[in-house]
N, C-alpha and C positions, 0 to 999 in steps of 0.2 A: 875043583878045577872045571872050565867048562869044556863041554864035549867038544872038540872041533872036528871029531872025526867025524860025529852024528849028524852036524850041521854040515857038515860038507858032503856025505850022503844025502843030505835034504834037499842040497842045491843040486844034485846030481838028477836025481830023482825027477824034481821038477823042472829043471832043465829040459830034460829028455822029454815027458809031458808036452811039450812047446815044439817039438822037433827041434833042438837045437843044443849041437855038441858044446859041452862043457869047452873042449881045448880050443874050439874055431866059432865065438860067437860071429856069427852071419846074422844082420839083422834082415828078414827076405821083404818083411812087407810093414804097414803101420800095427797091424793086426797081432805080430808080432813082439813087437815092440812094447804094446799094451798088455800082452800079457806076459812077457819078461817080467816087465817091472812090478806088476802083481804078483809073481812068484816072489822076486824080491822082497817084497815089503813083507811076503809074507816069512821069510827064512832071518828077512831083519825081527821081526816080531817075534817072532821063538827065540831069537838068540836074547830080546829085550827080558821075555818071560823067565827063560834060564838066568839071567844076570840076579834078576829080582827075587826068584826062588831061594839062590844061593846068600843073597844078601840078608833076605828074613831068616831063613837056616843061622846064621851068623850070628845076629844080632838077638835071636831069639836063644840062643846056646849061652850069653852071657849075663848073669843075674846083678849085676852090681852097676848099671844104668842109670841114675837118678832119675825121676818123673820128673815134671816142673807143674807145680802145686797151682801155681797162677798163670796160664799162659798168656802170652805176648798178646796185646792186639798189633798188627802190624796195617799200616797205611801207607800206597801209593800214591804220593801228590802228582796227580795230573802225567799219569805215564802216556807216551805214545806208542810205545811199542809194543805189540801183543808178546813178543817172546820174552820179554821182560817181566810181565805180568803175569808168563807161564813160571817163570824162573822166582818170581814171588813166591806163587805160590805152594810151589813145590819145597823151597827153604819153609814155606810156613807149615807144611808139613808134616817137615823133619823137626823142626822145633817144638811141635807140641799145639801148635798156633788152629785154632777153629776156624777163623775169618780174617781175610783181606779185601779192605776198603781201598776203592780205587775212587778218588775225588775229580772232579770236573775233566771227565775223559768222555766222553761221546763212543758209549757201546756199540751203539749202528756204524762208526765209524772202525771200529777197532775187528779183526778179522778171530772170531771166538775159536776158529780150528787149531789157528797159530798158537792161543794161550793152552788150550789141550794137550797140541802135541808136546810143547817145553813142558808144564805140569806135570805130565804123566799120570798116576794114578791117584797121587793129594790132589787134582780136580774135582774127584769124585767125593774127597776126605774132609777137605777146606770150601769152606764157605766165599764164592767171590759176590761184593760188592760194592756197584756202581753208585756213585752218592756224589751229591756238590758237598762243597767245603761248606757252606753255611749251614746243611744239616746235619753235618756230621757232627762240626764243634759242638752245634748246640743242642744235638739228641741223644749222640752216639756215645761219648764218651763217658765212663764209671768214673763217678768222683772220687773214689779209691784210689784210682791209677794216676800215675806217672807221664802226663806228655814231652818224650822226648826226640827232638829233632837230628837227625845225623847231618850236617852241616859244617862249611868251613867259614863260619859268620864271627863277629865283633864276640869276645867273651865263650866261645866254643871252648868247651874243657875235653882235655886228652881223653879217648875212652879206654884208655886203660891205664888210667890212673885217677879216675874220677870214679865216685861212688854211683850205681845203678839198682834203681830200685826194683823189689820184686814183682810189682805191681806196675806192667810198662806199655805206652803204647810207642811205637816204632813209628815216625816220620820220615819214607825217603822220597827226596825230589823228581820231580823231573828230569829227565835225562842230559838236556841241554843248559836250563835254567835253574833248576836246584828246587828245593822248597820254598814255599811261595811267602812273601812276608807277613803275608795275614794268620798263616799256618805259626811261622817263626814267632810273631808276639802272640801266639796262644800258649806255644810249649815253656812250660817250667824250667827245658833245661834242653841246651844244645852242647851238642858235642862232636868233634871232631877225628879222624881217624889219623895219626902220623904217617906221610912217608917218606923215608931217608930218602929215596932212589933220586933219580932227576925229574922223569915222570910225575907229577904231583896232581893225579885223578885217577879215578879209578870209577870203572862201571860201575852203574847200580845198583844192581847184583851183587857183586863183588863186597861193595859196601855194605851190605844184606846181609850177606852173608858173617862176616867179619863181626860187623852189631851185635847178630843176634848170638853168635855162640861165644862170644868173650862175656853178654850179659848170663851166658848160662854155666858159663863154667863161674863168674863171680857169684852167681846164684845159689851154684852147689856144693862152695866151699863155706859156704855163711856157718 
């Protein structure tokens, strides 16, 4: 359980540091101000540290985990969002994933702190890369594998009712426009996500998300 008493003597602690009561923030000056928020980030960051601590304690305690013998490659078509890119990455992760291709995005345009802070510490674990779609198809991909699109296009099959191979690269679109058609007549095999609700979209992420760990639990039931 995390500490919250410990954290809240940290906040106390550095509070006071600042001249400034816990019960009565007064903000007196800019000076102030700047370094509140730097205490802050820093009692945010112990509390991220503690989270993370107790999550490998956790997962490290459990021995019946399946590896994933082939991991995913997972590719970004034409993301605009860095916090999306973070959130790639970080699922790519947890899944086991070395590397995410991000295709025809403009890195000088795209703000690299924002993909950081979402990532978290799979930035440091995952591999990100900036590539056009024309060198990817035609360098990047292992003939072994699997290109499959996540898409609501002509002939999409249910993903979880359609077979998924071990051997897989992951297509998600852009955020507003989807996967791009040149992408779509490269992949083998497009597939779709059902939803009952009214709502019928779902973030990218989300979609990401959903992909990759239904192709992993059908993986480690084979």
């Amino acid at each position: 359980v995390l500490n919250v008493a410990k954290i809240a003597q940290l906040v106390e602690h550095n509070l006071a540091k600042v001249g400034v009561a816990s019960s009565s923030l007064v903000f007196r000056s800019n000076k102030i101000k700047t370094l509140l928020l730097s205490k802050v980030f820093f009692v945010y960051t112990c509390i991220m540290s503690e989270l993370n601590i107790q999550a490998n304690n956790f997962f490290n305690s459990i021995d019946s985990i399946p590896s994933v013998n082939f991991p995913p490659i997972i590719v970004a078509d034409n993301f605009r969002t860095p916090e999306n890119i973070g959130s790639i990455i970080r699922l790519a992760g947890s899944i086991g994933c070395k590397e995410v291709f991000v295709t025809d995005t403009n890195k000088n345009e795209i703000r690299i702190s924002k993909i950081k802070k979402t990532a978290t510490t799979a930035f440091n674990s995952v591999k990100l890369t900036f590539i056009t779609t024309n060198e990817l198809l035609s360098s990047k991909i292992p003939s072994n594998y699997t290109s499959v699109a996540i898409e609501t296009a002509p002939n999409a099959e249910n993903i979880f009712t359609t077979n998924l191979p071990n051997k897989i690269i992951f297509f998600f679109g852009n955020e507003a426009f989807g996967v791009s058609k040149q992408i779509l007549d490269f992949c083998q095999k497009t597939v779709y996500i059902p939803l009952p609700g009214d709502v019928k979209s779902l973030n990218v992420t989300h979609a990401a998300a959903i992909s990759l760990f239904e192709w992993y639990r059908k993986t480690i039931i084979r």
